[in-house]
N, C-alpha and C positions, 0 to 999 in steps of 0.2 A: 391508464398510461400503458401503452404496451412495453413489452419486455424486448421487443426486437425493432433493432431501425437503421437502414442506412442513411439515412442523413445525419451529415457528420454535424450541422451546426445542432440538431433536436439531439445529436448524445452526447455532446458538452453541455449541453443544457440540462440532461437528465440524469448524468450520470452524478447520481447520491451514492455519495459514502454507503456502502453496504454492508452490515455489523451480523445479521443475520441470514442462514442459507439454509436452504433443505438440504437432503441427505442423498441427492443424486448425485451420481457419479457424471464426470467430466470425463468425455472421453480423450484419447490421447492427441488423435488428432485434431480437436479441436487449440488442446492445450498448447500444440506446438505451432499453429497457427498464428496465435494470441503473442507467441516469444518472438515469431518470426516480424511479426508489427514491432515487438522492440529493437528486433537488428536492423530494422531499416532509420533507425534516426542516426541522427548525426551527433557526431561527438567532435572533439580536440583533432583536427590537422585528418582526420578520419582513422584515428586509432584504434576504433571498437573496444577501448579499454572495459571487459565486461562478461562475466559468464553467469546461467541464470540457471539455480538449483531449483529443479521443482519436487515437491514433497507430496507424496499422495499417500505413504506407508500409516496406515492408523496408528502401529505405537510409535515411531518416530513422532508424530504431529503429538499424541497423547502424552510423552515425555518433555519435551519439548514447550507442550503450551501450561504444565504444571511447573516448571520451571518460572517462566513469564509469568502465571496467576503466583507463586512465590516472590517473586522479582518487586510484581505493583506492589502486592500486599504490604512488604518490607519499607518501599520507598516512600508510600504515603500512610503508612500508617500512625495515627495520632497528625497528621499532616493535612488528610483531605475528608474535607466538610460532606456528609451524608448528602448525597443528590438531592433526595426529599428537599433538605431544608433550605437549598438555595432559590433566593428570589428570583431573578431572572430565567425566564422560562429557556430561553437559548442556550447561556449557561447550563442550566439543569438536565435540558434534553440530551448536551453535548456530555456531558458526568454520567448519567444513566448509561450514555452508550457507549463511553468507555469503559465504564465497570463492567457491561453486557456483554463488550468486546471481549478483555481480558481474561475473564470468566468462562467465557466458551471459544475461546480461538482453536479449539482442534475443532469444533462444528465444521469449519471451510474443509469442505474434500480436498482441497487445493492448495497449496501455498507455494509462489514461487519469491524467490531470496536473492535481487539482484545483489551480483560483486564487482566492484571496481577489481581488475587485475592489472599485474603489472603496470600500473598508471605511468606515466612518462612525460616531458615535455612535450606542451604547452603550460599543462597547469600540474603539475605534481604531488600536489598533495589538499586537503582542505576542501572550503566551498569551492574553487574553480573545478579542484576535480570533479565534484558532483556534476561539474555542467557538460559533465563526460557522459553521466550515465544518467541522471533524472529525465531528461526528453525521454529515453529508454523505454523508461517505468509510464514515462504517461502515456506516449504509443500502447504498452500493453493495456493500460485501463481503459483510453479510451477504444479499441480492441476488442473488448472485453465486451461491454455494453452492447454493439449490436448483435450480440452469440447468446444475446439474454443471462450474464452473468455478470454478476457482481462484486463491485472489488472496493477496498478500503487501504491508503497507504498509511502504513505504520512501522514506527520505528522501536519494536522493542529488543532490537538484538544486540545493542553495548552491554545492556543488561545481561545477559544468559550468552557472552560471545565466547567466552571458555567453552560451556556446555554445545551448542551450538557447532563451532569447532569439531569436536571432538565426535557429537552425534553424524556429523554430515562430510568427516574426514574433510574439510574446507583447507587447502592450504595455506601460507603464511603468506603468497604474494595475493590474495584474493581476501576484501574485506567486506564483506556483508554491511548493506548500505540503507534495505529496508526489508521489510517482510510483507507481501502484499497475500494474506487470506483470500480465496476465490472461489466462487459456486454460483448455483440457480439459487435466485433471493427470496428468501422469504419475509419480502419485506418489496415495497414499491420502489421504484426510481423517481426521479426527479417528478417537476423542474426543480432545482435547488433556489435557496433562496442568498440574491448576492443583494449588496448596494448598488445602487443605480453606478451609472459608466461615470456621470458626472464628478461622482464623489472621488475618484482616483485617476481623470485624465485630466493633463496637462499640456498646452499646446505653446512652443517656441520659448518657457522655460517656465518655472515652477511656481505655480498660483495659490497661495496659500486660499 
């Protein structure tokens, strides 16, 4: 599977979560190419509620992602069951690779930290806000993929959002929404594997 493709429907198709990256460097302008795909989506009445911190500093990310491997550790610990031992291989594969995740999130040379700011009428607060800025975030992943990089959304910044704060001087009108880790992957892309369409389309009202 190649690592580069404009066709947009072959990198929705391809674009797997990617947990693992080498250690090349992203350069600047590609990274700001990648942001500028998230300002062009559409938000609430077009208010661009939204600014997007990118992280390339090794001890910032170093600090930052020992906080997080602190953060899971606490959260599930005595709570979640050894990867190993779960049956279901889906499951399982999905548990490996978020411990693998957590474990090395300063690995991504990259992390960019969408924020909702100043949100306002239409949706002011909660899920509708989100519906301000997640198009955002997936313009940038899907973005991402034909530049041959890899991207994984995750949300571990309620957890470390003092820390976080404070490392990244983040204002009080600006709240950090997710944390997307970003690099060349060392690890393949897709296809992903979904349910077929028929299992979630419904046509003229809702077909159990």
């Amino acid at each position: 599977m190649s690592n580069r493709t404009t066709d947009i429907y072959e990198v929705m198709q391809t674009q797997r979560a990617i947990r693992r990256w080498t250690d090349e460097p992203v350069d600047r302008e590609t990274i700001e190419r990648i942001i500028q795909a998230g300002c062009w989506a559409p938000s609430g009445s077009n208010s661009q509620p939204w600014g997007f911190l990118v992280v390339t500093d090794d001890g910032i990310r170093e600090r930052l992602a020992a906080a997080i491997r602190e953060m899971f550790s606490a959260r599930f610990s005595g709570d979640m069951p050894n990867p190993d031992d779960i049956d279901d291989p889906t499951t399982r594969r999905m548990m490996r690779g978020a411990f693998n995740l957590f474990d090395n999130f300063a690995a991504a040379p990259v992390w960019i930290i969408p924020c909702l700011v100043r949100v306002q009428s239409p949706a002011p607060e909660g899920l509708l806000a989100g519906s301000s800025i997640y198009p955002s975030i997936q313009n940038m992943m899907l973005a991402a993929r034909p530049e041959g990089l890899g991207t994984v959304l995750t949300t571990p910044q309620d957890g470390i959002m003092d820390q976080l704060r404070e490392e990244l001087r983040i204002p009080d009108n600006a709240t950090p929404v997710a944390m997307i880790p970003m690099g060349y992957p060392n690890a393949n892309f897709g296809p992903v594997t979904r349910q077929p369409l028929d299992t979630f389309l419904h046509w003229n009202g809702w077909n159990d």
